[in-house]
N, C-alpha and C positions, 0 to 999 in steps of 0.2 A: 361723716365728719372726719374721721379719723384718715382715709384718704384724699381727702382735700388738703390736709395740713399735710400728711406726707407729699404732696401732686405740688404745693406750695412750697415745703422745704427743697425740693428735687429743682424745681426750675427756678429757687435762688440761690443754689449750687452751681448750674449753670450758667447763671447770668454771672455769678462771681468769677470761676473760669473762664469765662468771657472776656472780662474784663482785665484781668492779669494778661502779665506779658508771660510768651513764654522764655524757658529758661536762657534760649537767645536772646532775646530781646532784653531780656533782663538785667543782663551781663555788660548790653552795650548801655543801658538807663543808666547812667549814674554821672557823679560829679566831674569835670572834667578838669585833668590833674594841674592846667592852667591859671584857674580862676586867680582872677586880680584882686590886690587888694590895694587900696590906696589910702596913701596918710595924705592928710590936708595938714594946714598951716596952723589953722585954730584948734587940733588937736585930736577932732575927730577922723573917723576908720570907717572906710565904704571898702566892703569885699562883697563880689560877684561872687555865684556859682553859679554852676551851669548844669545841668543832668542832662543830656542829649540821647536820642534814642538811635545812635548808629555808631558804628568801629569810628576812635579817630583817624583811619584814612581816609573816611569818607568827606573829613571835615577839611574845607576848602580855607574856610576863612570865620573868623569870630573878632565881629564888630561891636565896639562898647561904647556908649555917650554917655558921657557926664555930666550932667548940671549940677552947678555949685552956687552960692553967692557971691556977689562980687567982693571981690577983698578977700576971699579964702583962696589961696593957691593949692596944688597938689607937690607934693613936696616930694614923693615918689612911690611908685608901681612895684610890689613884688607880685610875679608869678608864682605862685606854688608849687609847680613842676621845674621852676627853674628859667633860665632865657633860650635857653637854645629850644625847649618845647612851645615858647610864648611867639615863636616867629609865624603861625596862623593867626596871630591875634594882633590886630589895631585899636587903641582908642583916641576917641575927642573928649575936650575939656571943652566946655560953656560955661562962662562965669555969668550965667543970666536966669539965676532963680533967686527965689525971694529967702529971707533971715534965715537957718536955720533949716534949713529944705533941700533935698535933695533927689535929684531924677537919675536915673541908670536907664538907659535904654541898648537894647543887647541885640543883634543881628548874627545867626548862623546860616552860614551859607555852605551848602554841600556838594559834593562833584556830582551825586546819584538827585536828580532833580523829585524822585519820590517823595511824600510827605514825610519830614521826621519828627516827629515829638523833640519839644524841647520845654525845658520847666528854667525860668531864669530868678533865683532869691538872692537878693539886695540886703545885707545886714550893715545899721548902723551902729559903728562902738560896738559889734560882738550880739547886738541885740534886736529888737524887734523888726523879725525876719519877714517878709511880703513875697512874694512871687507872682509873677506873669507867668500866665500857659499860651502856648500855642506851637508852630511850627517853624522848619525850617524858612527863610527868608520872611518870616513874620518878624515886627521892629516890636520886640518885648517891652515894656515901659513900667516902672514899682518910680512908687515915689514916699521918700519918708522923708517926715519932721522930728526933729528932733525936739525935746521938751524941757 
């Protein structure tokens, strides 16, 4: 008994270091020093981030859509890293969701066509954070309501 639970703790040490990235990879996971944030008309705050799993030289291009409701404008985009780092990054504005709703759809496109991990979370007003997982040229999509 007592080596089965050792034989069990051992190969869920394993699967854990599995599962982690290592220290390279790790270094490249993280927030990308770009992420947008946008002020709307009606007052509300839609900020992107982005954790990418590769150096950003690898990063080609980072596509953002917006869906909004009609009659809310965006009133303007700050980068976080600033403008001169934001020139990898395009977005679209859609005024074609419903009251109070909001869609972000995120596309990373890389020069090294390998798969790369990418995590994309959508905070509305600072708050109730959602993510999409998948990869590189995968179209990420978080949709929040607001209440």
């Amino acid at each position: 008994m007592n080596k089965t639970i050792q034989l069990i703790r051992f190969l869920s040490l394993i699967a854990i270091l599995l599962v982690l990235p290592t220290g390279q990879a790790s270094a490249a996971l993280r927030g990308c020093r770009t992420d947008p944030i946008f002020r709307l008309s009606n007052g509300d705050v839609i900020a992107v981030t982005l954790e990418v799993g590769t150096p950003a030289h690898n990063i080609s291009n980072i596509h953002y859509i917006l869906h909004i409701p009609p009659g809310v404008t965006v009133l303007g985009v700050t980068y976080t890293g600033g403008p001169k780092q934001a020139m990898k990054e395009t977005y679209v504005v859609y005024k074609d969701s419903v009251a109070k709703t909001y869609i972000t759809g995120t596309v990373v496109t890389t020069v090294n066509t390998t798969r790369v991990p990418v995590i994309a979370t959508t905070r509305l007003n600072g708050v109730f954070p959602k993510s999409a997982y998948g990869f590189n040229s995968d179209h990420l999509v978080v949709t929040l309501v607001r209440r």
